[in-house]
N, C-alpha and C positions, 0 to 999 in steps of 0.2 A: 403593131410595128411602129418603131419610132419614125415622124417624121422627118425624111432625107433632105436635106439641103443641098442649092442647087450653084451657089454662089461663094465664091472668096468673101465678097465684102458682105454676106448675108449669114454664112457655117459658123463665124463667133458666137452670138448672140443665143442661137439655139445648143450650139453643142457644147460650149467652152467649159459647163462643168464637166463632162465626159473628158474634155482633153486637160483639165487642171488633173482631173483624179491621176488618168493615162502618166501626165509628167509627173504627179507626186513620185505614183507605184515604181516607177522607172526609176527616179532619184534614187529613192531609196533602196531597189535593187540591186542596182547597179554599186552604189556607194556602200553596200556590207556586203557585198562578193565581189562582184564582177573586177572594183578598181582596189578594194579593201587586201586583196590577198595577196597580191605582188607589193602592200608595204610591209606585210606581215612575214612574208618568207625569210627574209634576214635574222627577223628576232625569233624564229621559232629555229632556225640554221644554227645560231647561236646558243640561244637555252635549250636544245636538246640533241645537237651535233647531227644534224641529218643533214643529206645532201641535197642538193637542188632538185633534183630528179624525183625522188622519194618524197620530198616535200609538195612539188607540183602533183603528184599523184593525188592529191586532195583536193584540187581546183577541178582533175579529170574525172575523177567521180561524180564534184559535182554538177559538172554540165552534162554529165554520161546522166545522172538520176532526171537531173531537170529533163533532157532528151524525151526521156523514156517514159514519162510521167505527163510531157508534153500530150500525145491524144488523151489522154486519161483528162486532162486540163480541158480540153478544148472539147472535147463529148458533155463535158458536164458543165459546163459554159454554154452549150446549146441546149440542155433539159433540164438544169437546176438552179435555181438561188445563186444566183452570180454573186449577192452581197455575202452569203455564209462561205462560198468558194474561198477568196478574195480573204478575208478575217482568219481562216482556216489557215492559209498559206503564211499571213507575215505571223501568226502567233508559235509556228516551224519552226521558222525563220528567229526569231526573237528565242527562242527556248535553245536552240544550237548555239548561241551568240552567249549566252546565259550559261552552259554549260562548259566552255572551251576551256578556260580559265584552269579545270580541274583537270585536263589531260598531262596523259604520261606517255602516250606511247601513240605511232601511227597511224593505228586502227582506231584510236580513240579520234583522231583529226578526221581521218578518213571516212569514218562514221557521223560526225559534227558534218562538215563540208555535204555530204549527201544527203543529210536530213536539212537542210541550206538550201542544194539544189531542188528538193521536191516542196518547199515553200515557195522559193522563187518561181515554178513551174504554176504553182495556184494563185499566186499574185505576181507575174512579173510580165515578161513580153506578148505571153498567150493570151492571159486573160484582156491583156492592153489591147493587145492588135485586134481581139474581137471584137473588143466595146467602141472601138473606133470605127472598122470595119460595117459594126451596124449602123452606127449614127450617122455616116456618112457616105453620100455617092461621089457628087463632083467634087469636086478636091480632096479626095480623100488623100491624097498624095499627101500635102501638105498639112492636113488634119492627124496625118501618120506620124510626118517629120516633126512636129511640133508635140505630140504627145509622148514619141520619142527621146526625143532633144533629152529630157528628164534622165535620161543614162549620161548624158554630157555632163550634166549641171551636178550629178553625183557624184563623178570624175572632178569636174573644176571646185564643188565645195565641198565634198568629203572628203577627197582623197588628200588634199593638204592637209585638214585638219583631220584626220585623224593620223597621216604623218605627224603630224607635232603631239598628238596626242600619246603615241606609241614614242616618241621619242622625248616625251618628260612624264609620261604617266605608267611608263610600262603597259606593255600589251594585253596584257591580264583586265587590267582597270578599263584601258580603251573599249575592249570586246562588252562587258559589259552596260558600255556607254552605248554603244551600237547597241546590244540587246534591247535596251530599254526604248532608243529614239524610232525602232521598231513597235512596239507598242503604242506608245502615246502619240505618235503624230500622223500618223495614218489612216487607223481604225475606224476617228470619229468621223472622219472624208467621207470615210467608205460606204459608213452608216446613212450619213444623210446626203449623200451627193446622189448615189445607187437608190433615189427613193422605191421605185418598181425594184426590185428585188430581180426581173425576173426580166429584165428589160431586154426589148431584142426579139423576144422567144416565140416561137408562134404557141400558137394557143393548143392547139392539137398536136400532143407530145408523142402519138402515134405516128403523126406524120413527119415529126422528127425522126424517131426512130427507120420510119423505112426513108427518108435521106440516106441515114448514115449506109444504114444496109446495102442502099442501090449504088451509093455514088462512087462510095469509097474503093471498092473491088473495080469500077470501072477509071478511075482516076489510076491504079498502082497498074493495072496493065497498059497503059500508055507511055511510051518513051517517054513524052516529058516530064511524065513525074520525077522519072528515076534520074534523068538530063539535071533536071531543077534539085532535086535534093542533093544529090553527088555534084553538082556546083557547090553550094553553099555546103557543104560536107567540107569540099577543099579550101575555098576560102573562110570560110570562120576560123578552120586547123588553122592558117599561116596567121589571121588576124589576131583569135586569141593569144595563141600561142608567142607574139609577138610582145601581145600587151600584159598577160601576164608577168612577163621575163622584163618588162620597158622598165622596172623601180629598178631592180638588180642591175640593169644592165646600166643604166645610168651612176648608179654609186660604184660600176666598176671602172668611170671614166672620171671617178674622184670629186662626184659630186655629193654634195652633205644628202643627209637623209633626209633633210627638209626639205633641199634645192629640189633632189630629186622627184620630190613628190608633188613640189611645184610644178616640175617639167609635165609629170606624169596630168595634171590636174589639168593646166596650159591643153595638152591633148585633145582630153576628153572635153573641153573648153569649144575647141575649133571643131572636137567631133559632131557636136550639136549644131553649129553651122554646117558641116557637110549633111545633117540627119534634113536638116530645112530645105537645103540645098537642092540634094537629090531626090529630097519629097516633091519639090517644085516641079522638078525635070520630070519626075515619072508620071506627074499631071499633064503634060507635056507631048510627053516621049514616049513608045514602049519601054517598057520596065527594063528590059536587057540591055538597052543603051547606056542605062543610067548605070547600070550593073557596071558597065564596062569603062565608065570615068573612075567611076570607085576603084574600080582594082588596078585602074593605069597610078592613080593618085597615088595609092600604095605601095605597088612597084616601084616609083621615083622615088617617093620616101626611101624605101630599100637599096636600093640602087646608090643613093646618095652614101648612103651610109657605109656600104662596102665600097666605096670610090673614096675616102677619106676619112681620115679621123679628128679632122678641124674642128673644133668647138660651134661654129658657125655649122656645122654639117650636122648639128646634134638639132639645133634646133630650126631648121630647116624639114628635117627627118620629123618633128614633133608636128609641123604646122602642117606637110601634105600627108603624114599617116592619121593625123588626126583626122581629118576630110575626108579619105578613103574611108577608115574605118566605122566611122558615125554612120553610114550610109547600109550598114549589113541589114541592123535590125530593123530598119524601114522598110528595105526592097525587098525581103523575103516575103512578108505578109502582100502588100503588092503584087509581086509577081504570082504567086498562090492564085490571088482574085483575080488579076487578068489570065492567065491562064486556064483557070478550072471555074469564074462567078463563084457567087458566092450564096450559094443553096449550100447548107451544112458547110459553108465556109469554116466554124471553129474547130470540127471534127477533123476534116482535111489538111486546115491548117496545122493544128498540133500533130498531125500524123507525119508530115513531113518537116515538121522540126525536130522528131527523135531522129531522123537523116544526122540532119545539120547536128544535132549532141552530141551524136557519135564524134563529130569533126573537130566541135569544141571541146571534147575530153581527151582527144587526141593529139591537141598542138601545144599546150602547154606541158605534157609529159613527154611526146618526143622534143622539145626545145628545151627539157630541163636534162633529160637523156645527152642531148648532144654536148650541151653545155660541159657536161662531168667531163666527159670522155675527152672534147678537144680544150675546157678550157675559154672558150670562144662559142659568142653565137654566129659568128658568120656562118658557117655551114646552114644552121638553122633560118637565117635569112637567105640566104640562096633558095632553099628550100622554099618559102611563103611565097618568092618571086615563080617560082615553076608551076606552086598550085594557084595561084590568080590566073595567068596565062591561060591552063589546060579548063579552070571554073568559064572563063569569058568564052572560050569557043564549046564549050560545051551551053551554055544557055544559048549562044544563037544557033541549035539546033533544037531550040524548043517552040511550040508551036500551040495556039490555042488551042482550047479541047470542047468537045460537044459530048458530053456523061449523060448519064442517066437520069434524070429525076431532074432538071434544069431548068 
């Protein structure tokens, strides 16, 4: 096992390759799906006449595959080759990006976006939040927020440019750009950063194996599992869902497609200061505290924004959803570990992020549903404000756990 650190001013020195990798994988995660597809819905609306709703069903698949694919990720993150894992998932990843170019039809996107989601499940938040989760005890908070942050910084420098890039190079060309920066800049990290291959793991894969066996059946019959997943179920639905629809929703206030993706970038900018933030806090704090700034931050954002259409309300709305939001992907692994330790932590973990997939395949296809119908995402923002609300008082009714095998 790797040696745990015990210190803020001592966790750099030992972990920082682990948290460089963490923030690459994350960038570039994050920056060819998660912020990439809300520039792309416009030109794909255009070049092949589909509707919002029908186009977002592409983004639900593929957080539904990543979901789903999620314990798949996190069982073999605790008994296999974490570096072949890891290589596995962005060469997915890079082959979907590689192939879009050639679609005609739905199912061909919807097909692309799901073979997406199950690359990002083998190199994205799972495999991050493990490799973090082992290298570090005390501060792991902030070892979280910081390996994290890399979804922000994919948000603030991919998502402008590959707005500009989709808006003088055509979408076609862009996607292959992405395909490619998949490839080459990640790989060789992964190769020599990940020297142990296998880092993390205990040695007796038997005793792996009965973790998973004992813990996991004793984890799902506990309220708080089910408390903790259907939280993050409801609030990822209002967050995504949100920020998928945030490029459209801003070029429908007559902002250019660059502006917009400006705004969109600004965001995901401020979201990696909330990722720091509420890393801090939950080194801090119990995790559900920190849970519950998050989703106040967000609510205000929203709130703002159905209270006026001010220009000044627009980005206002950018800088506290930005904050709120940055703070999902940190607290869930977090709260995981304080809640359940972290004995077969990556199995458990990915077991209750197919929860949460379900939530993220769900909000950006009912927020593109609403959209057709009225026209307006207000409805749909009403909405993200009810499921934050009903996520926060359901996590303070979750409660440490004492499992099996511990």
């Amino acid at each position: 096992m790797v040696k745990k650190t015990n210190s803020i001013h001592t966790f750099l020195p030992a972990g920082s390759s682990i948290i460089f990798l963490g923030f690459l994988l994350m960038t570039l995660s994050a920056g060819s799906a998660f912020y990439a597809f809300g520039l792309f819905m416009i030109p794909f609306q255009e070049a092949f006449d589909w509707g919002r709703s029908e186009i977002s069903g592409a983004i639900s698949i593929h957080f539904l595959s990543a979901g789903l694919v999620g314990p798949i990720a996190g069982k073999l993150m605790d008994r296999y080759s974490n570096r072949i894992i890891i290589i596995t998932g962005l060469l997915l990843s890079s082959i979907s990006y590689f192939i879009l170019p050639g679609i005609t039809s739905l199912i061909h996107l919807y097909l692309l976006w799901g073979i997406l989601g199950v690359g990002n499940a083998l190199a994205g938040a799972v495999p991050v939040g493990i490799l973090i989760s082992r290298q570090f005890d005390k501060s792991r908070g902030i070892a979280m927020g910081l390996a994290m942050s890399g979804i922000a910084f994919g948000g603030l420098v991919m998502a402008p440019i590959n707005g500009y890039l989709i808006e003088n190079f055509e979408w076609q060309n862009t996607a292959n750009i992405i395909g490619s920066i998949l490839i080459i800049i990640p790989i060789p990290f992964v190769i020599f950063l990940i020297k142990n291959s296998a880092i993390g793991l205990k040695e007796n894969s038997n005793e792996n194996l009965d973790g998973f066996l004992n813990k996991i059946p004793s984890a799902i019959k506990t309220p708080s599992f089910w408390l903790a997943g259907f939280a993050f179920f409801l609030a990822s639905a209002a967050t995504v869902g949100v920020i998928q629809h945030q490029a459209s929703f801003l070029r429908d206030y007559e902002m250019s497609a660059s502006l917009a993706a400006l705004g969109v970038g600004i965001s995901a900018g401020i979201g990696g200061i909330g990722k720091l933030l509420f890393g801090y806090i939950s080194d801090k704090l119990p995790v559900r505290y920190a849970c519950l700034l998050s989703f106040a931050s967000s609510t205000f954002a929203l709130t703002i924004l159905l209270t006026t259409q001010a220009q000044l309300a627009l980005w206002i709305y950018i800088v506290f959803f930005g904050l709120g939001m940055g703070a999902i992907v940190v607290l869930l692994p977090l709260l995981v570990g304080e809640l359940f330790g972290h004995n077969s932590f990556g199995t458990l973990y990915g077991t209750i992020t197919a929860i949460q997939g379900f939530g993220l395949a769900f909000g950006p296809w009912a927020a593109g549903v609403i959209f057709d119908i009225n026209d307006s995402y207000a409805f749909a923002f009403q909405c993200a404000i009810g499921m934050y609300i009903i996520a926060t008082f359901m996590l303070f009714m979750t409660r440490k756990q004492i499992l099996n095998n511990q």
